[in-house]
BADREN-590784 format. One record per residue (C-alpha): residue number from 1; x, z, y. Coordinates in nm, 3 decimals, padded with zeros to 5 digits. Last residue first. Layout:
REM BADREN-590784
(NUM (X Z Y)),
...
//
This chain:
REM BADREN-590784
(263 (-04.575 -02.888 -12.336)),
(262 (-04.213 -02.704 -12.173)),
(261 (-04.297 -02.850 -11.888)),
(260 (-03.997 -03.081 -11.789)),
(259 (-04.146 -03.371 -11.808)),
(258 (-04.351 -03.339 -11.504)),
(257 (-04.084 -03.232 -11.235)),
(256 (-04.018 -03.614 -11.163)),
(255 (-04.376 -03.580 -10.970)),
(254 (-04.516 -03.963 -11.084)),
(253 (-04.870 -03.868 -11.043)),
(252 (-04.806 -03.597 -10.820)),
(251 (-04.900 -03.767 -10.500)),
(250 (-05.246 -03.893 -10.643)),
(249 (-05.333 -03.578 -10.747)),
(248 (-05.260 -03.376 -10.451)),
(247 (-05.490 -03.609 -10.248)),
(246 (-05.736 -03.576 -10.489)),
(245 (-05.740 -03.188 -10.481)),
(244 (-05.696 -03.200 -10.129)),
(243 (-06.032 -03.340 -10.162)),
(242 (-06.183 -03.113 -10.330)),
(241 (-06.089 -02.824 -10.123)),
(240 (-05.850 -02.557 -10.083)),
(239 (-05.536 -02.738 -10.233)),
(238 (-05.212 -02.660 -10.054)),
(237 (-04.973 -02.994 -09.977)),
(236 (-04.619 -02.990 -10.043)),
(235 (-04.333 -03.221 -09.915)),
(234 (-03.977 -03.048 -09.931)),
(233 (-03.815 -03.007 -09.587)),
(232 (-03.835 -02.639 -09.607)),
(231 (-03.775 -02.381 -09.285)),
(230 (-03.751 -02.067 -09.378)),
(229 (-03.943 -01.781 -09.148)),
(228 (-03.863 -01.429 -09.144)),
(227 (-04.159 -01.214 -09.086)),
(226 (-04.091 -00.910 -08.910)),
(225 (-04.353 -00.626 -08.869)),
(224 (-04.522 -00.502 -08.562)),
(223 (-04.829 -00.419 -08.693)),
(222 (-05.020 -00.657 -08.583)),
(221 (-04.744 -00.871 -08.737)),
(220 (-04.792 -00.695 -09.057)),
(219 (-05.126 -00.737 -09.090)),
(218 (-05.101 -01.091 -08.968)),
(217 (-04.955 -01.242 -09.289)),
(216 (-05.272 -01.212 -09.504)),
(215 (-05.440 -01.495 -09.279)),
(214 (-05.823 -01.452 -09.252)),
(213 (-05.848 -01.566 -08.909)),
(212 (-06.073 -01.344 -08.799)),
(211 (-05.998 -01.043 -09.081)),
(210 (-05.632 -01.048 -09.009)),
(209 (-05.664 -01.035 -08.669)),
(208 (-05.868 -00.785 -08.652)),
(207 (-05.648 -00.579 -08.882)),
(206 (-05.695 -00.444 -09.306)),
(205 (-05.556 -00.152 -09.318)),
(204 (-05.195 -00.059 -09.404)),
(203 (-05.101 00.092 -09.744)),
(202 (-05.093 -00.253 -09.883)),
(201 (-04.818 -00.398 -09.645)),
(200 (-04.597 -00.086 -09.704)),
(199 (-04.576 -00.137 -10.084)),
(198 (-04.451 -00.456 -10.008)),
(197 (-04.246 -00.381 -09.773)),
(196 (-04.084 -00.106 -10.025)),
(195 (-04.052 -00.353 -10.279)),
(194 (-03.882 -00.604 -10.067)),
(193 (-04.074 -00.899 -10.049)),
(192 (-04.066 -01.277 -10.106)),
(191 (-04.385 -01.514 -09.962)),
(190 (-04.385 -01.887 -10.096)),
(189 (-04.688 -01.963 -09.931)),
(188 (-04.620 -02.244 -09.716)),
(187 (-04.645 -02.175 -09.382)),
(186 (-04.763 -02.473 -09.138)),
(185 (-04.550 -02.597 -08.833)),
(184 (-04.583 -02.797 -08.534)),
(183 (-04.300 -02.811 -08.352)),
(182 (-04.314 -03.196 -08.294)),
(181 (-04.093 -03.431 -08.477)),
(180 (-04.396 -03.697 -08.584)),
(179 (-04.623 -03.760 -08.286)),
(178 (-04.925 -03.585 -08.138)),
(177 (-04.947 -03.595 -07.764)),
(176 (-05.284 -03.823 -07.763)),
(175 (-05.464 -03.542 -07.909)),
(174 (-05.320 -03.326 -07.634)),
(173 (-05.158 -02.950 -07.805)),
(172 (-05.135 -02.595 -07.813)),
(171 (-04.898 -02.382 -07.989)),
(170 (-05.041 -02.383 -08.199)),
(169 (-05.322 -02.547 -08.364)),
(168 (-05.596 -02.306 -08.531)),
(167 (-05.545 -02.137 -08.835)),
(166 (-05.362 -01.906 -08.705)),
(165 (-05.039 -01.757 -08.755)),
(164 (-04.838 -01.594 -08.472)),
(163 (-04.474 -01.459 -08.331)),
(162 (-04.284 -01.540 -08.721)),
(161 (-03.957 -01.456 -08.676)),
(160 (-03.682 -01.761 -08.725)),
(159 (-03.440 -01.580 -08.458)),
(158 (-03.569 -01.842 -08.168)),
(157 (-03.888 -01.681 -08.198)),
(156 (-04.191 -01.870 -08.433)),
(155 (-04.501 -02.070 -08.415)),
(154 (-04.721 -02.065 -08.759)),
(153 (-04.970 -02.292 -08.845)),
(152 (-05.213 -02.175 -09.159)),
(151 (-05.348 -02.570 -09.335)),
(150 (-05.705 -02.476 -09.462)),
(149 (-05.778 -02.517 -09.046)),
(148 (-05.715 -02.859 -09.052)),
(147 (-05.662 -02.985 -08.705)),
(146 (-05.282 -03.037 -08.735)),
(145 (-05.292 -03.176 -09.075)),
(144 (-05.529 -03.428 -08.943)),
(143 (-05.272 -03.482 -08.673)),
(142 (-05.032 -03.578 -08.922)),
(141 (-04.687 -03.428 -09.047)),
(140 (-04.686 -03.059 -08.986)),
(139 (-04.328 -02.941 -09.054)),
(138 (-04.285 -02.734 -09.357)),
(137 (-04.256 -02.329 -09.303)),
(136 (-04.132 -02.043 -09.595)),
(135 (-04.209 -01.699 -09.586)),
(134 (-03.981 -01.409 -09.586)),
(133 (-04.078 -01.027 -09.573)),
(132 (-03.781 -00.717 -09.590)),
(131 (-03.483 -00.863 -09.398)),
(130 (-03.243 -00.633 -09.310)),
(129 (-03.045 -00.600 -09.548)),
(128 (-02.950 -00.971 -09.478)),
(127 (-02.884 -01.160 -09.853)),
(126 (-03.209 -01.131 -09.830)),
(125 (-03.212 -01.478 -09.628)),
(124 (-03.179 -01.643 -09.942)),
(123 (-03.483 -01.617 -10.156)),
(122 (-03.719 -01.819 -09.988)),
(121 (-03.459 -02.106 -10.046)),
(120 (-03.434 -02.021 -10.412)),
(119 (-03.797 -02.064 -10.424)),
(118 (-03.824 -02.407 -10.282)),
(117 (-03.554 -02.496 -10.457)),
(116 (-03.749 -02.458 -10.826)),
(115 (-04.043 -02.702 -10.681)),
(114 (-04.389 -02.598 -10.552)),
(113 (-04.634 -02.887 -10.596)),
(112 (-04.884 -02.650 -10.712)),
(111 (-04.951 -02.415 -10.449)),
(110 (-05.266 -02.325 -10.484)),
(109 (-05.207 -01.999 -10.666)),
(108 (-04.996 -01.884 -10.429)),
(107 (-04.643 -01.790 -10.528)),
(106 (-04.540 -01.411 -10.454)),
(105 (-04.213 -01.336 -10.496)),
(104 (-04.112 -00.977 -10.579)),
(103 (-03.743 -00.860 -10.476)),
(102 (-03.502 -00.621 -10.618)),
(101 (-03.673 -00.494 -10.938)),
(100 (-03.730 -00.192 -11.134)),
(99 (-03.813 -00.254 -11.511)),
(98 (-04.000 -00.045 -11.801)),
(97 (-04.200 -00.409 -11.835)),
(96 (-04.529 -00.201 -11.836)),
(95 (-04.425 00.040 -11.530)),
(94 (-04.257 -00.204 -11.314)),
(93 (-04.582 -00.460 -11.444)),
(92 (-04.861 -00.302 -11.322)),
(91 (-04.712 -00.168 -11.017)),
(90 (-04.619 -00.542 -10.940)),
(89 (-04.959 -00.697 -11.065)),
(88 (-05.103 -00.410 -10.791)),
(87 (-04.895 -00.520 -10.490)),
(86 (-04.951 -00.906 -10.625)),
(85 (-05.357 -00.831 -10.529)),
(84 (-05.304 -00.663 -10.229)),
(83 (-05.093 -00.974 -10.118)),
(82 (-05.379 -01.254 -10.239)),
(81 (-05.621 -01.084 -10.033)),
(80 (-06.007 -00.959 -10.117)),
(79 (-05.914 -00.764 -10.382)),
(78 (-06.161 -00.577 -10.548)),
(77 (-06.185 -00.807 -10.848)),
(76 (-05.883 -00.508 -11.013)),
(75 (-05.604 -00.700 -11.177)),
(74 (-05.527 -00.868 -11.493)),
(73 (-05.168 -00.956 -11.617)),
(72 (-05.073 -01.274 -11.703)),
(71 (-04.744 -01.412 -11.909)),
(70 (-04.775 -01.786 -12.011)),
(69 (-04.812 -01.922 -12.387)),
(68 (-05.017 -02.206 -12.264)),
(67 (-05.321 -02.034 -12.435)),
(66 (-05.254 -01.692 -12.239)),
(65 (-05.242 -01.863 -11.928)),
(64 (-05.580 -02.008 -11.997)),
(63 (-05.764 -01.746 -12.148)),
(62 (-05.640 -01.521 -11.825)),
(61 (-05.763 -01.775 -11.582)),
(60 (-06.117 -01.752 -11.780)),
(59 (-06.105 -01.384 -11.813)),
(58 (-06.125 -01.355 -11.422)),
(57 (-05.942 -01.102 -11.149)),
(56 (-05.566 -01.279 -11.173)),
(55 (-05.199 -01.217 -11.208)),
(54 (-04.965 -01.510 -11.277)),
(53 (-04.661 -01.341 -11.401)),
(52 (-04.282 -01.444 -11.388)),
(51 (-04.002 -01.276 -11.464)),
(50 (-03.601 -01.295 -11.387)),
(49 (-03.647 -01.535 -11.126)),
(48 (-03.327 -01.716 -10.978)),
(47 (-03.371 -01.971 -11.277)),
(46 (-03.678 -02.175 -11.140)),
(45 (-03.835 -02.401 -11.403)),
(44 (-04.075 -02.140 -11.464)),
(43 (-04.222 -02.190 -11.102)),
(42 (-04.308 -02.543 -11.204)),
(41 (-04.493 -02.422 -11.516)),
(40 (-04.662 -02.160 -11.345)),
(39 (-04.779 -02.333 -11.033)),
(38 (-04.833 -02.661 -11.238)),
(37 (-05.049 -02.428 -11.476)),
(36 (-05.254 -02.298 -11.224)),
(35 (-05.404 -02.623 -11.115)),
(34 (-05.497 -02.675 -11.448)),
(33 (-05.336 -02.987 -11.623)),
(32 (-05.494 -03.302 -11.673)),
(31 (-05.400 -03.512 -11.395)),
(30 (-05.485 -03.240 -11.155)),
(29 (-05.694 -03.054 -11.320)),
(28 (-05.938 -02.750 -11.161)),
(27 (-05.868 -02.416 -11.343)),
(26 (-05.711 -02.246 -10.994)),
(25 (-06.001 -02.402 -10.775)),
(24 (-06.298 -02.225 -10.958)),
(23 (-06.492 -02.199 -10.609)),
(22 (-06.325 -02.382 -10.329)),
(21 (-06.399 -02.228 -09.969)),
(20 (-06.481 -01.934 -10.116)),
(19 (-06.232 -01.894 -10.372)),
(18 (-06.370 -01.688 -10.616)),
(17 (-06.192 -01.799 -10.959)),
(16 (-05.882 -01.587 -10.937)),
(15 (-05.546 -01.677 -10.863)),
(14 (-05.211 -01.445 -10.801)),
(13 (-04.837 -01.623 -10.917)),
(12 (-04.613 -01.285 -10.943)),
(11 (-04.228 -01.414 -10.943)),
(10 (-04.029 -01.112 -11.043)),
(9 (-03.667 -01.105 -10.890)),
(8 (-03.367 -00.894 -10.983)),
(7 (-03.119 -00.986 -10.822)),
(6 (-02.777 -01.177 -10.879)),
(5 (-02.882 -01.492 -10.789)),
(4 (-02.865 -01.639 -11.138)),
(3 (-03.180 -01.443 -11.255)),
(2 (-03.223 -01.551 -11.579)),
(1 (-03.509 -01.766 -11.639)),
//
């Protein structure tokens, strides 16, 4: 890791245990590896970050990352989302590490087909002072990926700005109008901040909107924020249940990013 874009950029990887649509999901193997581990092992492999973290609630997740030689910090179990959670890591860490830093990248927990590119391309639209929030968006590929509501769809502006996220499908659609190439999209939670938008996220409260559809992201649109959304044509699937789990499983069997764990 050493920071090749010219920032400096902490990636902070947030799990705990207490999933509730998927208790224990982070420690759950996928070919014999933690769940976690791909996200941090994968996200090592990525040379724009300077640091990287995973920063959980739960002694087990820390065991873990601290027996594949990882870096973890522990947070309050107060949190109830991932973004609150990386705000503390990231005060945790300025102060521990004696380090100030241009950008912190959160990568979910869950996310563990994430690849090094992925991550750059999150990275890039910063290069635009006036972009403080980026996420990144994959095309929706099946209409069972349309109808899941573990999979957050996002419709944007013609700038790339996020307008909504909801679980449910928008915009709307005909079951029989489904077919590859439609604007259908789902984020994918590679989320960079600013420090100061970050810090700005957590001091608002928790919205409506927020709390219905239980979507981080829409505290700061209800809130008028900007979201810039990055389009990515890599294939990755979230795990929230146990059979994404399988599904994941089977598709990373051959991943080419395997042998480079340092294991």
């Amino acid at each position: 890791m050493n920071g090749k874009s010219g920032l400096k950029i902490l990636g902070i990887i947030p799990g705990r245990m207490g999933s509730s649509r998927f208790y224990g999901k982070p420690l759950k193997k996928i070919n014999g590896i933690p769940m976690i581990g791909h996200c941090y092992y994968r996200s090592l492999l990525c040379e724009a970050l300077n640091d990287l973290y995973v920063a959980t609630c739960d002694r087990e997740i820390y065991e873990y990352v601290k027996s594949i030689n990882g870096n973890v910090v522990m947070t309050s179990q107060d949190h109830i989302r991932a973004t609150d959670r990386v705000e503390e890591a990231y005060n945790t860490l300025r102060k521990k590490l004696n380090k100030e830093y241009d950008l912190i990248v959160m990568i979910q927990g869950d996310e563990p087909m994430v690849v090094p590119e992925m991550i750059d391309a999150a990275i890039q639209p910063f290069e635009d002072e006036g972009v403080g929030v980026v996420n990144l968006m994959a095309q929706i590929k099946s209409y069972e990926e349309l109808c899941d509501p573990n999979e957050i769809k996002v419709v944007c502006d013609k700038s790339n700005n996020a307008i909504y996220m909801s679980r449910c499908a928008i915009p709307s659609f005909k079951a029989r109008e489904y077919q590859p190439g439609n604007p259908w999209y789902k984020q994918v939670c590679i989320i960079p901040f600013r420090p100061k938008n970050l810090r700005d996220y957590h001091q608002l409260r928790e919205t409506p909107l927020e709390q219905f559809e239980s979507i981080d992201m829409l505290r700061l649109l209800e809130n008028k924020g900007q979201i810039r959304m990055v389009p990515t044509g890599y294939e990755t699937y979230s795990v929230d249940c146990e059979k994404d789990l399988v599904h994941v499983s089977q598709l990373m069997k051959n991943d080419k990013l395997l042998s480079k764990y340092p294991i």
